[in-house]
C-alpha positions as CSV (number, residue, x, y, z in Angstrom):
1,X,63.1,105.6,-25.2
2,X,62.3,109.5,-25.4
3,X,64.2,112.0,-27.6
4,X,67.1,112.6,-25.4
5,X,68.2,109.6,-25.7
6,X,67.6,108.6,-29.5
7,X,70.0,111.7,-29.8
8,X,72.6,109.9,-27.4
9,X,71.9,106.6,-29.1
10,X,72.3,108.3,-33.0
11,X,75.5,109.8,-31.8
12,X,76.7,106.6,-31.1
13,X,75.6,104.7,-33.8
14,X,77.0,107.9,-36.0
15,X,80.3,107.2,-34.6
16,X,80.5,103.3,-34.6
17,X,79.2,103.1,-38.2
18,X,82.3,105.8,-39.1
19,X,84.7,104.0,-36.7
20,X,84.2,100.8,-38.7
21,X,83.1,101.7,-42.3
22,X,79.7,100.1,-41.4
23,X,77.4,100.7,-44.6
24,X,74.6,98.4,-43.3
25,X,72.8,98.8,-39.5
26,X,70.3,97.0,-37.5
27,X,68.6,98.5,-35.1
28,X,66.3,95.5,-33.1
29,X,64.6,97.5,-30.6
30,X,62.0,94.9,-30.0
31,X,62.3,94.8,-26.4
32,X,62.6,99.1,-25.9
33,X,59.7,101.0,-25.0
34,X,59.4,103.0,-28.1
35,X,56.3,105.4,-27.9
36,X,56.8,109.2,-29.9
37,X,53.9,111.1,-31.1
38,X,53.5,111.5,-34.3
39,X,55.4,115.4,-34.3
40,X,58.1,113.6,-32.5
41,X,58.1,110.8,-34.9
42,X,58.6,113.7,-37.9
43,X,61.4,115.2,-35.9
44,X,63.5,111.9,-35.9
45,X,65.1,112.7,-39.3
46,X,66.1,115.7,-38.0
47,X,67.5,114.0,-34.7
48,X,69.7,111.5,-36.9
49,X,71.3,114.4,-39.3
50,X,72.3,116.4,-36.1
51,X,73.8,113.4,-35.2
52,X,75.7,112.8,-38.1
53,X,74.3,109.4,-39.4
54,X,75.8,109.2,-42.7
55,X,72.4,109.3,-45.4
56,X,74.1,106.4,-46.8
57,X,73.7,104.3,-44.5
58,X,71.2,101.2,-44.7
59,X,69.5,101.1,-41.5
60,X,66.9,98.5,-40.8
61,X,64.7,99.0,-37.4
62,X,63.0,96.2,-36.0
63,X,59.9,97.0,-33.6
64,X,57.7,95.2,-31.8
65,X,54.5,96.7,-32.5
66,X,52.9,99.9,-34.1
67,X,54.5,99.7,-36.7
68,X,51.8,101.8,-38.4
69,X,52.8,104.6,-36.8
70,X,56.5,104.5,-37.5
71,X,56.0,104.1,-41.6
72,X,55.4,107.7,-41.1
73,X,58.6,108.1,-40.1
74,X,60.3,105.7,-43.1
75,X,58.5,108.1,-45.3
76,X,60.1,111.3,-44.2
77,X,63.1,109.5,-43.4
78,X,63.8,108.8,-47.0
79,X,62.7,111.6,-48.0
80,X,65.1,113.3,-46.4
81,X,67.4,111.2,-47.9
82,X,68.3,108.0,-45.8
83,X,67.9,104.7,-46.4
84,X,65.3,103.4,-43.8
85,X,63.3,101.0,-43.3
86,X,60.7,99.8,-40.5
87,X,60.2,95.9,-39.3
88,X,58.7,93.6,-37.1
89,X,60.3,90.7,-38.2
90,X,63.7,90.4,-37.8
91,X,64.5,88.2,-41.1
92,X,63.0,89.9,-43.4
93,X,64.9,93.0,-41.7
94,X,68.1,91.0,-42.4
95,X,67.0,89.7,-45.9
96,X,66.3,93.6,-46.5
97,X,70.2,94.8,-45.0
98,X,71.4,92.4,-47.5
99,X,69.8,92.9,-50.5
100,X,71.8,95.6,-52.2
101,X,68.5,97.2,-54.6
């Protein structure tokens, strides 16, 4: 996955989640070859309010490894004001989606 198409794939998931009044959102990207540098990783906030992912939107991503890397990117996520967080287990992503706190 590079940036180009994260911004084709938040445009979709933008319109799906609006289409059907989705307020929760799993993103299992286990099997994708996710590798951004850490700028790139920053920018990705910036990539999904382009796109027009709702901020209210709960949206758990499941990864397969690094996941180090990617808390960065649940940090200024939230801080820009959506609800994200990072897995790599796909239960407790699920647990998390449901859990309304």
């Amino acid at each position: 996955m590079n940036q180009e198409t994260l911004k084709e794939y938040s445009i979709e998931v933008a319109k799906t989640a609006s289409k059907h009044d989705f307020r929760y959102f799993l993103n299992d990207l286990r099997k994708a070859d996710v590798d951004f540098s850490s700028i790139e990783i920053i920018n990705i906030p910036w990539i999904f309010h382009a796109a027009g992912l709702d901020i209210s939107l709960r949206r758990a991503i499941v990864l397969s490894t690094r996941l180090n890397n990617y808390r960065l990117f649940e940090t200024v996520a939230n801080t820009r004001g959506f609800n994200v967080k990072v897995f790599t287990d796909l239960n407790k992503a699920m647990k998390w989606l449901k859990n309304k706190r």
